[in-house]
N, C-alpha and C positions, 0 to 999 in steps of 0.2 A: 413742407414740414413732415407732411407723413413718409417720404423717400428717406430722410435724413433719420428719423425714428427707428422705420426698417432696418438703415444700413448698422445704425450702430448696435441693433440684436443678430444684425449677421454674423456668422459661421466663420466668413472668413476674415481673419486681423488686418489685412491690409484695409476691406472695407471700414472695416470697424474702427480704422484708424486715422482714415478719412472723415468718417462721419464725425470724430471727436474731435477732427481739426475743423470740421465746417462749423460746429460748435463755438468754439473757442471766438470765431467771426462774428456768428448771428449772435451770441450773447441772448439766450430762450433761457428765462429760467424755469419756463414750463419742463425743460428737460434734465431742470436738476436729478428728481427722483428717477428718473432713469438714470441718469451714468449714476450715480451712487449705486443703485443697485448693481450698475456693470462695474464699479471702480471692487467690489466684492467679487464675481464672477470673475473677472480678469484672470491670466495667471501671469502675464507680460510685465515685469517692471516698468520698461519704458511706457508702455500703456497705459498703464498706471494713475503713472506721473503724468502723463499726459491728460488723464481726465479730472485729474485736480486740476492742473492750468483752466480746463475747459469750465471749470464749476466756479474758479475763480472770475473767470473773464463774466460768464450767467449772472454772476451773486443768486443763485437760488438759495431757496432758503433752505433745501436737504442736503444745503454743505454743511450746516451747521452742526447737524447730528452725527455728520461723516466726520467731522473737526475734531469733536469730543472726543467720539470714539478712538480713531487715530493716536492722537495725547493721551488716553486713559490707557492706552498700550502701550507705552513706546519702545521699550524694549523688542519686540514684536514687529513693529511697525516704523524700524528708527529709518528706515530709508523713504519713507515719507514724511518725515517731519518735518525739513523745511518745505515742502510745499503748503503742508497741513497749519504752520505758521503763517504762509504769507494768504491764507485762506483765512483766518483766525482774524489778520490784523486790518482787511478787508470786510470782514464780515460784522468788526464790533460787539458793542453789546457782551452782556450782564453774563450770559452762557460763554461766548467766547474765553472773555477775559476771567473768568473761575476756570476754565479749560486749559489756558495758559498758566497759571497760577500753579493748580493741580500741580502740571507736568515740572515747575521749578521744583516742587516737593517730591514727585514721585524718584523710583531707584530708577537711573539712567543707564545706557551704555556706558561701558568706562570708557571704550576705546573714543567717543568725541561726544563726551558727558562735558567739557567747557564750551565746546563750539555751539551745545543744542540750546546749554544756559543761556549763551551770550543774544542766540538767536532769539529764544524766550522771553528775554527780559528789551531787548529791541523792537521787538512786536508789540508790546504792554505799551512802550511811549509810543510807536506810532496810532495806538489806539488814542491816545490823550486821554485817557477814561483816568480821574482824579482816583475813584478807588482801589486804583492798581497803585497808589503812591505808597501805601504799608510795604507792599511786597517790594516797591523798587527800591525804598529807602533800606529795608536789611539786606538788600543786596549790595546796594553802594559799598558796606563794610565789609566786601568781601574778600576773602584772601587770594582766592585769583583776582590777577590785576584785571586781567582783560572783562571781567564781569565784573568788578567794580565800577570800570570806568564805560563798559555799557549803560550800566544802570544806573549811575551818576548824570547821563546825559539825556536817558530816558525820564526823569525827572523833570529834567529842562523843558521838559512838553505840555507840564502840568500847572498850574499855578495853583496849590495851594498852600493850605498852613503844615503839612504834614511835608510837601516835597521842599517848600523853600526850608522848614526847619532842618531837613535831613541835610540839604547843600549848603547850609554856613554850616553844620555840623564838622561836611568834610572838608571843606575852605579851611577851617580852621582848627581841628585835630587831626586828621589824619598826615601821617607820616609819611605819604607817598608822594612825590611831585606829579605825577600824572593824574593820580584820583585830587588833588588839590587842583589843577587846572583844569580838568574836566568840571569842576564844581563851579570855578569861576563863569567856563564857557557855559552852562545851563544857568548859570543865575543870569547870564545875558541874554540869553533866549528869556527870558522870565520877566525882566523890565521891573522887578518887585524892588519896590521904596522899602520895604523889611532888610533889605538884604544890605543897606548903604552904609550903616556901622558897621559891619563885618570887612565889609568892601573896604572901608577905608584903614579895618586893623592892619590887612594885610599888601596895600596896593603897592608897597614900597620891597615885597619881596623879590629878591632877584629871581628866582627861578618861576615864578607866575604872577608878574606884577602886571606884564604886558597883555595878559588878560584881566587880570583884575579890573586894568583900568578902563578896556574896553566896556566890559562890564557896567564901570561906572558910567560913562558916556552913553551907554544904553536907555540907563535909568532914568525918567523924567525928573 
């Protein structure tokens, strides 16, 4: 352990690059707070990135304050974010998911400001954390499709009163056939007996009946 320590405060990058791939192996999260400190020192992009994989594979617990920080910049820091995501949706918990949240609201890159959303709001379901359903539910109305129908299915992960109300919402107003079939498919992930009069206003639509009924068949 203490060789692998060394190597990743050595001088030279290939060591150093080494050491954060033996990392990534042993999974120590005694060595979160070091590569954190080294994921700042770095100047290497690919290095980088590489010791986020490494902090993900650890789960230590000084990715967490790496995570925040990361998303509290992102303009700054937009070439980490999907790592800093898939660090976030690993990590869980109360800080993460305010951390993800944040970043839905903060000013984005323009140049892939849909692609960081879609990531964002894909992270919040696989977290399955119920209090991320506010944020996913005003997203489902969103006027990019593609984050609509992200966060439409990120719902589906959730079973409460807040995500099943938001997905008959769009089952049954929304005017898009993709965010209405993405609603159908997360209320089948969801098996929720609320959802069965909705279910059955619309099973008979041509364009998402064949999921609705799925759906239905789900539902005990």
């Amino acid at each position: 352990q203490a060789t692998i320590r060394n190597a990743l405060e050595d001088q030279d990058k290939a060591v150093r690059a080494a050491a954060i791939a033996a990392q990534k192996k042993g999974r120590r999260p005694a060595w979160g707070d070091l590569l954190a400190k080294l994921f700042k020192s770095e100047k290497h992009l690919k290095t980088r990135k590489e010791i986020l994989h490494a902090l993900a594979a650890s789960k230590a617990p000084a990715a967490g304050a790496l995570v925040a920080e990361i998303l509290k910049n992102a303009k700054s820091n937009s070439d980490f974010i999907p790592e800093a995501l898939n660090l976030a949706a690993m990590a869980g918990g109360d800080a993460m998911r305010d951390a993800v949240s944040a970043l839905l609201a903060s000013d984005l890159p323009a140049a892939n400001r849909t692609e960081i959303v879609v990531q964002a709001v894909e992270t919040l379901g696989k977290m399955k954390d119920a209090k991320a359903a506010p944020t996913l539910a005003l997203r489902a109305g969103d006027t990019q499709p593609r984050v609509a129908i992200a966060a439409t299915l990120a719902l589906g992960q959730m079973n409460n009163s807040v995500s099943r109300e938001a997905l008959i919402d769009r089952l049954l107003h929304d005017n898009r056939t993709d965010i209405r079939r993405s609603a159908a498919v997360a209320l089948s992930n969801l098996r929720a007996r609320e959802a069965i009069p909705a279910l059955l206003e619309v099973y008979n639509d041509k364009e998402i009946g064949k999921e609705v009924i799925k759906a239905l068949c789900a539902t005990p």
